[in-house]
C-alpha positions as CSV (number, residue, x, y, z in Angstrom):
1,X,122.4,89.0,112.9
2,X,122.3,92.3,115.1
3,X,125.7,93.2,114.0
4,X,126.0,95.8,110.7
5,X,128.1,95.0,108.3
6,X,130.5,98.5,107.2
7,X,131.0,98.0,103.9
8,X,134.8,98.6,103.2
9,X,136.5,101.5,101.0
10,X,138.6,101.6,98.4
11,X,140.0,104.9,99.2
12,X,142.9,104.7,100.7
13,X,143.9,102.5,97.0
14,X,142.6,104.8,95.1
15,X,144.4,107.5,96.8
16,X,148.0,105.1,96.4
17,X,147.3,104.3,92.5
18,X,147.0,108.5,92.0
19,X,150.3,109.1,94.3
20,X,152.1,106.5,91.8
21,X,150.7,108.1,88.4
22,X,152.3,111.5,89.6
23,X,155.4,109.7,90.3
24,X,155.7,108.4,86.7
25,X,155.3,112.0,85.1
26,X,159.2,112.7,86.3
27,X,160.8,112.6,82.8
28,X,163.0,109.0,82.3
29,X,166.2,108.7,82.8
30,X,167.9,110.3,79.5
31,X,165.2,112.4,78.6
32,X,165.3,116.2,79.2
33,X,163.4,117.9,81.2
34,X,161.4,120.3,78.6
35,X,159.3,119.5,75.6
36,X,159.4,115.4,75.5
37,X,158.9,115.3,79.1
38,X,155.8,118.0,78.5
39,X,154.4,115.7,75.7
40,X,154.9,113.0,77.9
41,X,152.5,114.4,80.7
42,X,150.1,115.7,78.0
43,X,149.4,112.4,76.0
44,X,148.9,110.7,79.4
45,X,145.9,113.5,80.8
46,X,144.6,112.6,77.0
47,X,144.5,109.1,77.7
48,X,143.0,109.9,81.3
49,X,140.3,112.4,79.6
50,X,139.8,109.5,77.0
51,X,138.9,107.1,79.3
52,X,137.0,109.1,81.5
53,X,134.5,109.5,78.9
54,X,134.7,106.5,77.2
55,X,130.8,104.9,77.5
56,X,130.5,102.4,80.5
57,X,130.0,99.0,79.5
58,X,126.4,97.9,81.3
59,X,126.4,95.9,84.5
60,X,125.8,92.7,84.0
61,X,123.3,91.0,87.2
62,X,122.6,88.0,88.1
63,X,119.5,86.3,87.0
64,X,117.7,84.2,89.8
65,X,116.1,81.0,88.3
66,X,112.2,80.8,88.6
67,X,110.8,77.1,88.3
68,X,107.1,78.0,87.4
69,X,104.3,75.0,86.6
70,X,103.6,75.4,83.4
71,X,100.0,75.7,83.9
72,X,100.8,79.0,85.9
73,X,99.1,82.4,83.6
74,X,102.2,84.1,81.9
75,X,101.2,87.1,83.3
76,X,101.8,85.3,86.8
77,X,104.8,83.9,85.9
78,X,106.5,86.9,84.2
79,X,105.2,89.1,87.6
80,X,107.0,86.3,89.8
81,X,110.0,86.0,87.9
82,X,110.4,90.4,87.7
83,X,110.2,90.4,91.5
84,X,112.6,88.1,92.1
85,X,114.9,89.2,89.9
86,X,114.7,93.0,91.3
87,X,118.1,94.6,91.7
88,X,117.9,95.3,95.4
89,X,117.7,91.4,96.0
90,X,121.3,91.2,94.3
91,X,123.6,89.0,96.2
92,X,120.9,88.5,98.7
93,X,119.9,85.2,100.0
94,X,116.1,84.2,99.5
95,X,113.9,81.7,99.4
96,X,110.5,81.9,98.1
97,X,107.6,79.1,96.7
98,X,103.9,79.7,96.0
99,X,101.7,76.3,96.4
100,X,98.7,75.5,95.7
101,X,96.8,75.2,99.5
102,X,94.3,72.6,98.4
103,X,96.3,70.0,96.1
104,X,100.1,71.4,97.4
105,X,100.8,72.1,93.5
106,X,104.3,73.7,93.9
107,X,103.2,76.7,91.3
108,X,106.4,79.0,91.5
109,X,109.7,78.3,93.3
110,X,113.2,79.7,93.5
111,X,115.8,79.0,96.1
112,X,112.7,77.3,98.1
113,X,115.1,74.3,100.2
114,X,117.6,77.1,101.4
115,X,117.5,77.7,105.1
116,X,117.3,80.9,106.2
117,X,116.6,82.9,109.4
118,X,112.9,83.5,108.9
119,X,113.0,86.2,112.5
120,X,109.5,85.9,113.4
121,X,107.7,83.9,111.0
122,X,108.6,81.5,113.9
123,X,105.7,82.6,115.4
124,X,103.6,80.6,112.7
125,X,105.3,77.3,114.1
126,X,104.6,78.4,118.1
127,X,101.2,79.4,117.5
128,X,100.0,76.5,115.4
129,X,102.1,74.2,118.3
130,X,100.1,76.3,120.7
131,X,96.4,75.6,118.9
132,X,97.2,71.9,118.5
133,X,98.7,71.3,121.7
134,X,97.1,73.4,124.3
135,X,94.0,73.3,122.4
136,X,91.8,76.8,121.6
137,X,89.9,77.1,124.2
138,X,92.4,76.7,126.9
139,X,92.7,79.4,129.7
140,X,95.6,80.7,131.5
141,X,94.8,81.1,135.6
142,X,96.3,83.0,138.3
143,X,95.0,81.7,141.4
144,X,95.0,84.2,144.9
145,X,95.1,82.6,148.0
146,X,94.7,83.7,152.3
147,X,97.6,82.7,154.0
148,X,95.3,83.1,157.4
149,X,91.8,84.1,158.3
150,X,89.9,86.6,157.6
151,X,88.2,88.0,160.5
152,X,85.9,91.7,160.3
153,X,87.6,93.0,157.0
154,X,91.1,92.0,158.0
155,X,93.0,89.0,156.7
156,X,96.0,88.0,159.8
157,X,98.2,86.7,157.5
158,X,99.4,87.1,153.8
159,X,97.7,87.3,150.6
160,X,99.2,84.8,148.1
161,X,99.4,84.7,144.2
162,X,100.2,81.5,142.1
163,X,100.9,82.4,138.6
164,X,100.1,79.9,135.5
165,X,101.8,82.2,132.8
166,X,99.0,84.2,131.9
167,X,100.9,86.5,129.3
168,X,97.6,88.3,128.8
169,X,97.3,90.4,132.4
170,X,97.4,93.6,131.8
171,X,97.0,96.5,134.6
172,X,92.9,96.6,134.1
173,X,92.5,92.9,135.2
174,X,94.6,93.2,138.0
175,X,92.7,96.5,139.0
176,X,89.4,94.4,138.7
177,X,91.1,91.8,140.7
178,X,92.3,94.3,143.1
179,X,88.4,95.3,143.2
180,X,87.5,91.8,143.9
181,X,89.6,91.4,146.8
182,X,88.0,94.2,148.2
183,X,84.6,93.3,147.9
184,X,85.1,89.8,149.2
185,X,86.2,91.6,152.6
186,X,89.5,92.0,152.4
187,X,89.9,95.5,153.3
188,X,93.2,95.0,155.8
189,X,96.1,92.7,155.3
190,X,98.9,92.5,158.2
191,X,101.4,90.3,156.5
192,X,103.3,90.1,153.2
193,X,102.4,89.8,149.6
194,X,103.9,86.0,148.3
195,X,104.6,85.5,144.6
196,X,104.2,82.0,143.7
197,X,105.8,81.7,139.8
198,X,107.3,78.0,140.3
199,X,104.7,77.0,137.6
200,X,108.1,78.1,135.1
201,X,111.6,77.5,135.7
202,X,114.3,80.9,136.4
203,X,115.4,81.0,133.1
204,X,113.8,84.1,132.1
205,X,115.5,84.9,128.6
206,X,114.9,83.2,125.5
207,X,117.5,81.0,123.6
208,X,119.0,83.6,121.2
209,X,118.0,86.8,123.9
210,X,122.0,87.2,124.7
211,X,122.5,88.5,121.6
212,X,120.2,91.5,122.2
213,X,122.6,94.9,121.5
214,X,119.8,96.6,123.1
215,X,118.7,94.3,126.0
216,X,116.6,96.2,128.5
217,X,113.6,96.9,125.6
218,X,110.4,96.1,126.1
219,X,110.5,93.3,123.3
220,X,113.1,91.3,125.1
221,X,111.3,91.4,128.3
222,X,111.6,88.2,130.8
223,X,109.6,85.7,130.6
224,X,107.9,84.1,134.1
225,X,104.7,82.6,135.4
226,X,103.5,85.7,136.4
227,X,103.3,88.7,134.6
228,X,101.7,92.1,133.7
229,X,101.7,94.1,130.8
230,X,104.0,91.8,129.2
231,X,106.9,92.4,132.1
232,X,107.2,95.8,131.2
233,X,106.5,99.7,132.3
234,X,105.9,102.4,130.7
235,X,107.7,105.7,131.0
236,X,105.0,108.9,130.4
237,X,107.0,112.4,129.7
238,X,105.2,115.6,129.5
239,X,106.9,118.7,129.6
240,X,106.5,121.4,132.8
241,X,104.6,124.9,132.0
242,X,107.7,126.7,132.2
243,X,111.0,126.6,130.1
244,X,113.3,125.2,132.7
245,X,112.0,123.6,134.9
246,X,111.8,119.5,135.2
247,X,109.9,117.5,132.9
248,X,107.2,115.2,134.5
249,X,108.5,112.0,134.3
250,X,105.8,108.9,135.7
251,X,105.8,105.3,135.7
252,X,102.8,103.5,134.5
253,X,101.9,101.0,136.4
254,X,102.8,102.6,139.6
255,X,105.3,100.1,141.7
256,X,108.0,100.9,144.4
257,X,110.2,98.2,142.1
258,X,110.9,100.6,139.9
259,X,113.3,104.1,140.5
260,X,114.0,106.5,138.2
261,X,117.1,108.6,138.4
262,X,118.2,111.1,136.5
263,X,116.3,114.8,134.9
264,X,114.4,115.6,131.8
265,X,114.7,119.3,131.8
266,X,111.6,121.2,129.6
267,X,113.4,123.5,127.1
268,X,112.1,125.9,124.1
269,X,113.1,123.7,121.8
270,X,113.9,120.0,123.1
271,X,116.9,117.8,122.3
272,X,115.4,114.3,122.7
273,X,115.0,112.0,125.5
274,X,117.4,109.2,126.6
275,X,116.2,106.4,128.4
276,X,118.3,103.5,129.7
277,X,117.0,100.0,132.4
278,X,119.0,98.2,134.1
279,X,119.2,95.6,137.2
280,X,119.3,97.8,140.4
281,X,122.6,97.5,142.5
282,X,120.2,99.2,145.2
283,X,117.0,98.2,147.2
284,X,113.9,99.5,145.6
285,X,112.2,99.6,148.8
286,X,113.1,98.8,152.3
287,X,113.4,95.3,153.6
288,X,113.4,93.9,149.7
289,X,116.0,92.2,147.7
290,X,118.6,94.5,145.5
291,X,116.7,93.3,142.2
292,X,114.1,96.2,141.2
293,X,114.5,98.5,137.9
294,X,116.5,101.2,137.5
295,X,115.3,103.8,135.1
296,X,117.8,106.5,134.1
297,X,116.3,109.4,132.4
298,X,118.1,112.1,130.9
299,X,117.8,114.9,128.0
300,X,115.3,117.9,127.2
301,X,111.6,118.0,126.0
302,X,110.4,120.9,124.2
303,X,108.0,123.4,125.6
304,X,105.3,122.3,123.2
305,X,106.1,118.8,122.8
306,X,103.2,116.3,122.9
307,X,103.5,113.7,125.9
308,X,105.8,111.0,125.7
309,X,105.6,107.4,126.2
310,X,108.5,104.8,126.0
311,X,108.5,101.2,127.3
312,X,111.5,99.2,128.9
313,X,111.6,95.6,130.3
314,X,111.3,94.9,134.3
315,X,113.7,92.7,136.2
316,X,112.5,90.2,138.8
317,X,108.9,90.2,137.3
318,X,107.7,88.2,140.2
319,X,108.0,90.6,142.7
320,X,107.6,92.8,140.4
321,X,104.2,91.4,139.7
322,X,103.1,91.4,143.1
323,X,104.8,94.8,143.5
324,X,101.9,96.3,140.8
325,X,99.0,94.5,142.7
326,X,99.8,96.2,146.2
327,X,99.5,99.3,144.8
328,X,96.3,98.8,142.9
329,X,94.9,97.1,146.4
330,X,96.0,100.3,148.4
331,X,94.2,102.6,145.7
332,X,91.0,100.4,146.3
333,X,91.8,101.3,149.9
334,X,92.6,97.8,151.3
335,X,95.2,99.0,154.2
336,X,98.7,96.7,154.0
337,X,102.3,96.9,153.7
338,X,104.6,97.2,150.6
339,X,106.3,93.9,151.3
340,X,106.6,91.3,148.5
341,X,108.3,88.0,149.2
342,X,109.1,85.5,146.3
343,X,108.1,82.2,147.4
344,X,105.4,79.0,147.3
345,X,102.1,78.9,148.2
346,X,102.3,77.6,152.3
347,X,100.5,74.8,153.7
348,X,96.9,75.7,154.2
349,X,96.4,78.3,152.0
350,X,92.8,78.7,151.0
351,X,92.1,79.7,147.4
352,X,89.4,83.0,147.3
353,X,89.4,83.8,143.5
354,X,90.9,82.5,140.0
355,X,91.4,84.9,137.3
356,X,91.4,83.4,134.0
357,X,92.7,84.8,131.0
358,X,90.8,85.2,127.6
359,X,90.7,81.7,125.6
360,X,93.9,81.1,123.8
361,X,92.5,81.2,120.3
362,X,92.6,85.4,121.0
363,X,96.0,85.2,122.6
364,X,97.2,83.9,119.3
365,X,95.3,86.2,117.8
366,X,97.3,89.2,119.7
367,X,100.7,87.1,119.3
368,X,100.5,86.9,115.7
369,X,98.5,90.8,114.7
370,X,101.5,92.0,116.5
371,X,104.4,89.6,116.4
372,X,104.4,89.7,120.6
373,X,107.9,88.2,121.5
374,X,106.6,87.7,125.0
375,X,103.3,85.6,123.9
376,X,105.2,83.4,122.1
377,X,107.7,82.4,124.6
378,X,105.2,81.8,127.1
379,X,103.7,79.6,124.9
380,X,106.6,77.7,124.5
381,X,107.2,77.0,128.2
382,X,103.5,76.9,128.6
383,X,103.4,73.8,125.9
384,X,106.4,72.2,128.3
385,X,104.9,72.5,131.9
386,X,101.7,71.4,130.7
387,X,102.9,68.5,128.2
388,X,106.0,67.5,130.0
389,X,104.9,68.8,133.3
390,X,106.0,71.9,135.8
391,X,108.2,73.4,135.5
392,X,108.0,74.6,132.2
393,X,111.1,75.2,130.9
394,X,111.8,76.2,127.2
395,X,113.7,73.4,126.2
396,X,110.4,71.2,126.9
397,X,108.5,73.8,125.2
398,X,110.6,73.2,122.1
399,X,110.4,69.3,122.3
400,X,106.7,69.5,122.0
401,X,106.7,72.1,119.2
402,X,109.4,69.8,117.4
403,X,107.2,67.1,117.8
404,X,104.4,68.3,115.9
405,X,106.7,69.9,112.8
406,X,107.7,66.0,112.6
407,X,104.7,64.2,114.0
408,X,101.9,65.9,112.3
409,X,103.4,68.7,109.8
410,X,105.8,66.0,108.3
411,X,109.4,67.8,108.5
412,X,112.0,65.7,108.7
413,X,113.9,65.4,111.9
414,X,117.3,67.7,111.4
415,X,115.5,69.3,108.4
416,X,115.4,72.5,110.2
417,X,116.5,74.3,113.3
418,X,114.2,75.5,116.4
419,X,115.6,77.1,119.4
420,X,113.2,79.9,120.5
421,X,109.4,80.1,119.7
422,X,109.6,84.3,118.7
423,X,112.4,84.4,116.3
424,X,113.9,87.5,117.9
425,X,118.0,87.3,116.6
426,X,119.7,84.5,115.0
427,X,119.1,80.7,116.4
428,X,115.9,79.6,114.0
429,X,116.4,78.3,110.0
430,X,114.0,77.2,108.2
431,X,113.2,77.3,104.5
432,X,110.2,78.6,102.2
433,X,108.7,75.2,101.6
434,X,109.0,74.4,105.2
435,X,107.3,77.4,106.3
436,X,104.3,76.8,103.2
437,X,104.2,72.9,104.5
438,X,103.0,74.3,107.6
439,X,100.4,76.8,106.2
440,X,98.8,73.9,104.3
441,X,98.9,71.6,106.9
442,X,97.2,74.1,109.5
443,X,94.5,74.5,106.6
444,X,93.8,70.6,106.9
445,X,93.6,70.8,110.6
446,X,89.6,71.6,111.1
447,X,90.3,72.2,114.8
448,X,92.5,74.9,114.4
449,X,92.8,76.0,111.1
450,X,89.5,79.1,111.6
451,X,91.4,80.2,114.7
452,X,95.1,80.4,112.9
453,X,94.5,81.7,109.7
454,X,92.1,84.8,111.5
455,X,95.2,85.2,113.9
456,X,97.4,86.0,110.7
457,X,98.1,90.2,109.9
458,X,95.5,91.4,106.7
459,X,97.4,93.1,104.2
460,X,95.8,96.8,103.7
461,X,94.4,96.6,106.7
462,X,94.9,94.8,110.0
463,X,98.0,93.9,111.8
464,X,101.8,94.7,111.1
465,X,100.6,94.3,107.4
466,X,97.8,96.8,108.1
467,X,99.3,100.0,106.4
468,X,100.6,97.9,103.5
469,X,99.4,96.3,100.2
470,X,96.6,99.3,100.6
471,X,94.1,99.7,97.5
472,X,95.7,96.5,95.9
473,X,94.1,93.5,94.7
474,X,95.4,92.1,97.9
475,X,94.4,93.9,100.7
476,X,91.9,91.9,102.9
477,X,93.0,89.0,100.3
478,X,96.3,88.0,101.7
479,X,97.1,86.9,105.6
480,X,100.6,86.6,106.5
481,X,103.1,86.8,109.2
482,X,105.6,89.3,109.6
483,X,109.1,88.8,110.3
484,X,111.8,92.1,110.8
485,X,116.1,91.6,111.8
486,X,118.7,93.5,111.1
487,X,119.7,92.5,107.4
488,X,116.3,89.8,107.8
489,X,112.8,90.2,106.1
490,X,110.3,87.7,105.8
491,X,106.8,87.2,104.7
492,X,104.8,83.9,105.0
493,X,101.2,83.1,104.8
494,X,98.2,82.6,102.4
495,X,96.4,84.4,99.2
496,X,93.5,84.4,97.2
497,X,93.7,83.8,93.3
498,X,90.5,85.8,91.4
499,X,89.3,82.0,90.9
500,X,89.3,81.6,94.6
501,X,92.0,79.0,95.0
502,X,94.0,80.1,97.8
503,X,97.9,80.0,97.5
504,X,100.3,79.5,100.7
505,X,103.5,81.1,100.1
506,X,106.6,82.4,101.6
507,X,109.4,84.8,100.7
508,X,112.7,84.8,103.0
509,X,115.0,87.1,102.6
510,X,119.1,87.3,104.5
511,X,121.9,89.1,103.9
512,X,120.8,92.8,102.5
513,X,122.5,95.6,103.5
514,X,119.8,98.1,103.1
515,X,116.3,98.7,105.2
516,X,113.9,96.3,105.2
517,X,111.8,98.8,102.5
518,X,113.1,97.3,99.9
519,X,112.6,93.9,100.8
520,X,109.2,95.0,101.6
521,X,108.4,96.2,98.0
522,X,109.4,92.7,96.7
523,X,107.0,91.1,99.1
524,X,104.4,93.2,98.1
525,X,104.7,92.8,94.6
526,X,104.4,88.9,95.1
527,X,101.5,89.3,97.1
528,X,99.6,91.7,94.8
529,X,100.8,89.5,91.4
530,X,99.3,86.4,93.3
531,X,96.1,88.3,94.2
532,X,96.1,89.0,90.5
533,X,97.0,86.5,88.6
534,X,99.6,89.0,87.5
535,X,97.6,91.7,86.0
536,X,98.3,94.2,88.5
537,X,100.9,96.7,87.9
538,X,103.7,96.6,90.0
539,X,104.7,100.1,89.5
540,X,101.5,101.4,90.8
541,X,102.5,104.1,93.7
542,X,103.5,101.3,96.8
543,X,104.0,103.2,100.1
544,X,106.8,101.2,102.0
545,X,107.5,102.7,105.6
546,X,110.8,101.9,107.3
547,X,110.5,99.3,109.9
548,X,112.9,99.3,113.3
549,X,114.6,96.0,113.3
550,X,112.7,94.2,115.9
551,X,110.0,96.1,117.0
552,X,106.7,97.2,115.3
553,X,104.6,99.8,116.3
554,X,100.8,98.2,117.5
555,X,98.2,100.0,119.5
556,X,98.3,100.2,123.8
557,X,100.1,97.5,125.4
558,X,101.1,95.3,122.6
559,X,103.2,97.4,121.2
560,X,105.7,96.8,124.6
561,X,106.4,93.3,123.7
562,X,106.6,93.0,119.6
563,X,109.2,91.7,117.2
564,X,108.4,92.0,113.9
């Protein structure tokens, strides 16, 4: 679905058909060359000129059938029926249904059994998986052991880290852990740093991932027992004081497994900055493996230019991991080595401190505000290591999540198809009444249904909804989920009626050649004729912004590992 399709021209025929009309003004055989032949050419311009301005006969569009219960207000229906039928969903396929969440009272449906790529309204299925399986309250740990004792500040031997897949460590944790360490006595450590991430299987990419066409962003970032900041760094530019000399250039967090090569030169007036990671062919430091980051930089920054940052993925995010942690322990002042070694916790180990991550009911809660690719495949394998056991692997991860869709949602087995818990590019179908099945089951489900439905993006104000839907009778009325591709817009949650009955819908969308803005304004006007009963007027001013195909813009970190 990452590939554009170039819509073809019909030039070059156009150009052929002109070449032959020219040909046909050479007077016919018997006919001289002088007055007939000049009538000839004349009454064929007339004709031209005639049809030229002949009127246009109107263009006749297809009409997309509505199926509406006939207890549905008109004004409802009529509002429904308009934004479904709007001209930039022509030859477009969608899917949409509004149902009742209470009774499941199909109230408006079109095209609602066709599966479509619903990008990352998969994230509804993972996260409700997630809540049901793993249960709200469950914590992610990263355990950190002494491989040796600790004798007068000094531990002889290695520090040790097991992760658990804690896709919520960011840099200010590990700092505080970094702290910790410290305090406990730990001020020296003479051996190595071991990264312990056999809790997950080395399959670090997502089902789906390989078709990336831009595979070292932050969004498709590997996924691994241990991580920080979403396996990804960020790149800070500023320009220098003076017109020609270097930009700064910084990487944040600081690690040795990451090099950048290459200049950004400060300039008057800058031309952009070009930024490319990629496996290193080359150690990153000495002694270690020839698996770091490479970061090429290159381009110009203005003089006055506001400082930069961009995000790109890491490779090896075990070592890379541990990598991070050695320099936030030498910044505390604990005295070691900048040796990481990949590995298993040794024999005798003693554990001196668990970090555990925030409950899982406010991961979701970040996963689903900000469509977090990275979140939701650690789910996945979480939901495998800890329901089929270690190592979690995404195909268990998927068993489990299939499991409930058919065990306790109620889809039927080869209904639908499931192969990566974030939706990023084209391996997921599902169709609108699927996806509306699942909000109303979630709604039944007392133990998870508070923590879901707050997890959900508020139109108007929160969210990747949170700039849409503004000053509507929807905003802080309608929760939905997101979902962005190339040629792929989707929109899936729950409403409120002005009686108070809530609606579950959904509105998939596959196939259009324009920006998602478009697809965007019909999603809107759904969500505002639902909050309305229809009485709202959908040509009241809608602001639409563009949205990048896979990535959403979100505050700090989160916005390093989002798709849509």
């Amino acid at each position: 679905m990452n590939v554009p399709t170039t819509p073809g021209t019909w030039r070059a025929a156009l150009l052929a058909l002109f070449v032959g009309a020219s040909s046909s003004a050479v007077a016919e055989p018997g006919t001289a060359k002088g007055g007939a032949g000049k009538t000839h050419v004349a009454a064929r311009a007339a004709a031209r000129v005639a049809k030229k301005s002949a009127p246009k006969e109107p263009k006749v569009r297809p009409v997309r059938l509505v199926a509406v219960d006939p207890a549905l207000p008109a004004p409802l229906a009529a509002a429904i029926t308009t934004a479904l039928n709007a001209e930039s969903l022509d030859g477009v396929d969608v899917g949409f249904i509004a149902m009742d969440l209470k009774t499941g009272t199909v109230l408006a449906e079109s095209g609602a059994d066709v599966l479509i790529n619903p990008a990352s309204n998969a994230k509804m299925i993972t996260s409700s998986a997630a809540l049901a399986t793993l249960k709200p309250e469950y914590r992610f740990k990263t355990e950190f052991y002494a491989n040796g004792p600790i004798k007068d500040g000094t531990l002889f031997g290695n520090l040790v880290v097991k992760g658990y897949g804690d896709p919520s460590m960011v840099s200010e944790r590990l700092v505080k852990v970094a702290n910790e360490l410290f305090l406990m006595g730990i001020e020296k450590i003479t051996g190595s740093v071991i990264v312990d991430d056999s809790w997950f299987d080395d399959v670090e990419e997502a089902r789906g991932w390989e078709l990336e066409d831009a595979p070292d962003r932050a969004y498709a970032a590997p996924v691994s027992a241990t991580s920080v900041n979403h396996n990804a760094v960020s790149i800070y530019i500023r320009p220098a004081s003076t017109a020609g000399a270097p930009a700064i250039v910084v990487v944040d967090p600081p690690t040795e497994r990451v090099v950048v090569k290459g200049v950004v030169a400060t300039e008057a007036v800058g031309s952009g900055v070009r930024l490319y990671a990629q496996k290193n062919d080359e150690a990153t430091a000495a002694g270690q493996p020839h698996d770091g980051t490479l970061i090429t930089v290159e381009g110009s920054v203005g003089l006055r230019d506001a400082p930069e940052r961009i995000y790109r993925r890491v490779y090896d995010p075990a070592r890379h991991f541990g990598s991070v942690l050695t320099s936030f322990l030498q910044q505390r002042g604990v005295k070691m080595r900048h040796a990481i070694i990949k590995g298993t916790v040794p024999p005798g180990s003693r554990l001196v401190l668990v970090d555990k991550s925030p409950r899982l009911k406010e991961i979701v809660d970040d996963l689903n505000h900000y469509s977090n690719n990275i979140i939701a495949e650690t789910l996945i394998k979480a939901m495998g290591a800890e329901i089929k056991g270690a190592p979690g692997t995404f195909d268990n991860g998927l068993i489990v999540a299939r499991e409930y869709l058919e065990g306790t949602v109620g889809f039927q087995p080869g209904s639908y198809v499931f192969d990566n818990g974030s939706g990023l590019n084209d391996v997921n179908r599902f169709t609108a009444r699927q996806l509306a099945q699942l909000t109303r089951a979630v709604s039944l489900d007392y133990e998870i249904a508070s923590e879901w439905f707050n997890s959900l993006a508020v139109a108007g104000t929160q969210g990747t909804i949170g700039s849409r839907m503004k000053n509507t009778p929807a905003t802080r009325r309608l929760r939905a989920k997101t979902g962005t591709l190339r040629g792929v817009s989707a929109l899936s949650g729950a409403v409120a009626r002005p009686s108070g009955d809530v609606v579950a819908f959904s509105i998939l969308t596959a196939g259009y050649k324009t920006g998602a803005g478009p697809m965007w304004r019909v999603q809107n006007a759904l969500g505002a004729a639902l909050a309305s009963d229809g009485l709202y007027d959908p040509e009241a001013k809608d602001d639409v912004e563009e949205a990048e195909a896979v990535s959403s813009t979100e505050p700090a970190v989160m916005e390093m590992a989002s798709g849509g």
